[in-house]
Steps between C-alpha positions, in 0.01 A plus 500: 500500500763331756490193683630626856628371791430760805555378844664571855787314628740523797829641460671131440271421266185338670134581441370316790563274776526136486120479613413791237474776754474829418528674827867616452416722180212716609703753765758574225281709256170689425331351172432845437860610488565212246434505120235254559173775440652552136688135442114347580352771284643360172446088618263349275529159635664321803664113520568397864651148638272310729688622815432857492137447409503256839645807635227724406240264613661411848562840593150655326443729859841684415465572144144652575645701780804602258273569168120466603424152288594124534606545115686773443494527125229551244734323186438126451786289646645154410613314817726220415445207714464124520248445765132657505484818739201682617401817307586846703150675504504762212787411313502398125734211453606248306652162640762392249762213519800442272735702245454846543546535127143375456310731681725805451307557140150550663680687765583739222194509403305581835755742541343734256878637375587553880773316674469168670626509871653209636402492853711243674699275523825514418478190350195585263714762418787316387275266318407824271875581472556138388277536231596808356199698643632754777564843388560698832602428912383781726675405772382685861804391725449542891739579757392154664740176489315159549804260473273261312140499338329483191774616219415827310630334150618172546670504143829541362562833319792647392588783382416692196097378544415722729579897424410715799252754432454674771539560886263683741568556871130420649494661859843403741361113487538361096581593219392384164688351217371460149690288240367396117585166391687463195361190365781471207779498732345239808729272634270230648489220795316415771 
């Protein structure tokens, strides 16, 4: 079981635009020609920020036209937010504030012995990294530039703590990185 970071981001290191668009991302790649089909296989549980699940919500016409549903995803979620949000039609989630150390446990648990899948942000992320919880980065990297955006890991990490795994060449628009984290060695800072 692996707590896993698996996202898309531009080539200098954005996953979205400064007004969370997506629009950028979608000619670069077929979901089909990605690992996703086996990476979502294994996911026992997901944790998203409160932007993405906006995201989701705002732009509920495109993600049925893309995957057929409002709500993707048949594993319970935790959405991390603040503020109350409306519930997507269909979707099994959990509004949660705070340390992600307290809800990671009956994250685990939900998850069944699969791995939990940290949605988005970058920043919900890093909060996992900070607390010693982030096994893996699957990094999808697309031949896109957005000069500024929402960061992909807005964290300081040096090197030994992440080990490159792998690389995959996904069609002639991204490629896909995938690092594990190696919690003994971390160098942290925000």
């Amino acid at each position: 079981m692996k707590t896993q970071y698996y996202c898309a981001s531009s080539l200098d290191g954005f996953l979205a635009t400064e007004d969370d668009a997506l629009d950028w991302l979608f000619p670069l790649g077929d979901v089909n020609d990605s690992s996703y089909p086996e990476f979502i296989a294994d996911v026992g549980a997901l944790a998203m920020g409160s932007a993405t699940y906006e995201w989701m919500a705002r732009n509920a016409g495109q993600v049925i036209a893309e995957v057929g549903a409002a709500w993707p995803y048949t594993q319970p979620a935790w959405v991390f937010t603040r503020r109350t949000l409306p519930l997507i039609e269909g979707a099994d989630v959990r509004f949660v504030s705070g340390d992600v150390r307290s809800v990671h446990a009956g994250m685990r648990a939900a998850a069944g012995g699969k791995n939990i899948w940290i949605v988005g942000g970058g920043d919900l992320a890093g909060q996992f990294y900070d607390a010693g919880l982030l096994d893996e980065l699957i990094l999808q990297i697309g031949s896109a530039t957005l000069g500024k955006g929402k960061p992909l890991f807005p964290r300081r990490v040096l090197s030994p703590v992440l080990r490159l795994m792998s690389v995959r060449q996904m069609g002639a628009g991204m490629a896909e990185l995938r690092y594990a984290v190696h919690q003994g060695d971390a160098e942290r800072g925000s």
